[in-house]
Each structure stands twice: as structure tokens, then as C-alpha cells.
C-alpha positions, 0 to 999 in steps of 0.5 A: 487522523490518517496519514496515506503513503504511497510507496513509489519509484521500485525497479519495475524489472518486469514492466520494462519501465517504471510502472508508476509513471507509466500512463494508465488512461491517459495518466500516470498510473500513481495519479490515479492511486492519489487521486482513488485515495486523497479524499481519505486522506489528512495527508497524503505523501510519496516514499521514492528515491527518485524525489524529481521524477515524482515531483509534478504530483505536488506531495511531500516525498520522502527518500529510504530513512533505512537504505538498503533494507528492502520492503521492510525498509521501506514500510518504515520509512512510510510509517516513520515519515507519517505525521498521524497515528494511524497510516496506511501504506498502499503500492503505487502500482495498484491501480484498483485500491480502495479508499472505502476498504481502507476507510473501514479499516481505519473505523476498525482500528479506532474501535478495537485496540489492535495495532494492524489491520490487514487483508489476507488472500488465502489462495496457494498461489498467493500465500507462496508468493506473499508472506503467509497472503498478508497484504502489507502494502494495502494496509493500516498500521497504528504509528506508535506501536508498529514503528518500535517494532519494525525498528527493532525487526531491522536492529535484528536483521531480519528482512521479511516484512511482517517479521515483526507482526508476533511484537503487535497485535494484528487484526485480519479482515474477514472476506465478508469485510472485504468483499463488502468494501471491495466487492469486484476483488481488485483492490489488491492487484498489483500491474507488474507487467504490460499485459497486465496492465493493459488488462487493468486498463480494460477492466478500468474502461468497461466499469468507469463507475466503480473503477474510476 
């Protein structure tokens, strides 16, 4: 059983508004996220602090468990608030996410006893800009191991958040897996600015299909 969260409601500092309200093809961009990933899902919920600006989308919606704790904060409170032993935590501003990548995900968790499932980008680029290329937020996390351990990372101060990834035992998507189920790339690209998202909406345009 799979519990789907959709991180919503950050700053948006670059986008000059909240980038997942904001209309993407005529709809706010974190419908097009529930919709790409509903039919996965046995449920399907929202962690924002700002519960009534997300209410027309009619998900349960779930408010900081840990305030003030950051990324990793949030990823617990996305686990936390889950109601399956498996969840998968995607951001709302992905307007590409990939309902098939996290399907064979949830295949390779139920097979091998392992307790993430995880993209990792090697590229300079994003291994500066993310932690070591993981992709936290397009990944499947397994409740009853990776909650204790997240706790435990946050009772330590810790703020990074695959701080507590040495406590769990972690599986890496291979390219072949990825490229197999996301076979364009984009599942991981995140809008955070007008022209990309603009560019987003393009790509979405030209390949309806694939992309819708």
C-alpha cells in the first residue's frame, strides 16, 4: 500500500509567487502534480502550512509535525502523516514526476529489503547543489525504518536531509532504471523560476502525450 505526499506551500522566493498555485496550462501547477501521481496512489495527501490556500484540491493536508526544522523537517512530517508502509515524497513544483518511476520503485522495495529507493543525478552541477545528487523529493521511503531514524537525525540537530541515510539501508536507481521509466529526464526538474517555468509549460505543450 502507498501513501503519495506532495510537499507544498515553500517560499518561492525565486518565482516571485507561490510556484504551486501558480497556473501551469491553464491549472495550478499542484494539480497537474496530484493528477500525474493519483492513479498510483491508495492515498494521496499535501504537507503545507498554509492548509486553506490548498483546500480546493479536496486531499487531506498536514501542517510542520516538527516546525522550524527545514527539509528535513518536512520529509518527516510527510512520512509521519502517512498511513501505508511505503511513501513517496515528491515536491509540488515538478511539473514532470513520474507516476511510472515511482511505481517501479515501489516494485523494488517490495522485493529487496531495503529501506529508500532513490534517484541520484551524478552531474557537478547537481551534486553541489543537492545532497551528494540524491533526489529526496522524487523518492520512496519505507515508514517503519526511515521515521525512527529521521527522528533520531533531528533529536541530533542535524539539518541535511539524507543526514540520517548511514541509519537505513538505501537503494539507488541505476540510469537504465530511470531512463527506462523516464526515458525524456524530466521527472526530477524542479520550476523554480518564470523561465522555467515557462519552459516547462512548452516541453508540456509540444509532447501532450508523454507529458500530460
Amino acid at each position: 500500500m502507498l501513501t503519495i505526499c506532495i510537499q507544498a506551500g515553500g517560499a518561492s522566493s525565486r518565482m516571485g509567487e507561490d510556484k504551486a498555485l501558480k497556473p501551469f496550462l491553464g491549472r495550478p501547477l499542484i494539480q497537474r502534480v496530484v493528477d500525474r501521481l493519483q492513479p498510483i496512489a491508495d492515498e494521496l495527501i499535501v504537507t503545507t502550512n498554509r492548509p486553506d490556500d490548498y483546500a480546493f484540491l479536496g486531499l487531506r493536508l498536514v501542517s510542520d509535525v516538527k516546525p522550524g526544522r527545514g527539509a528535513l523537517g518536512g520529509l518527516y512530517t510527510a512520512i509521519a502523516s502517512a498511513s501505508h508502509p511505503m511513501v513517496a515524497v515528491v515536491a509540488c513544483d515538478m511539473p514532470f514526476a513520474s507516476a511510472k518511476l515511482l511505481e517501479s520503485a515501489s516494485k523494488i522495495m517490495n522485493t529487496e529489503a531495503v529501506d529508500v529507493v532513490i534517484p541520484q543525478v551524478l552531474s557537478e552541477e547537481a551534486t553541489e547543489k543537492r545532497s551528494k545528487g540524491y533526489e529526496p523529493l522524487h523518492a520512496l521511503y519505507r515508514r517503519a525504518t526511515c521515521l525512527p531514524a529521521i527522528e533520531s537525525a533531528i533529536d541530533a540537530d542535524q539539518w541535511k536531509v539524507i543526514a540520517w541515510f548511514p541509519q537505513v539501508k538505501i537503494r539507488v536507481l541505476t540510469a537504465d532504471e530511470i531512463k527506462s521509466a523516464d526515458p525524456d529526464g524530466l521527472a526530477f526538474w524542479n520550476v523554480n523560476t518564470p523561465e522555467e517555468f515557462a519552459k516547462a509549460e512548452q516541453i508540456a505543450t509540444q509532447n501532450p502525450e508523454g507529458m500530460a
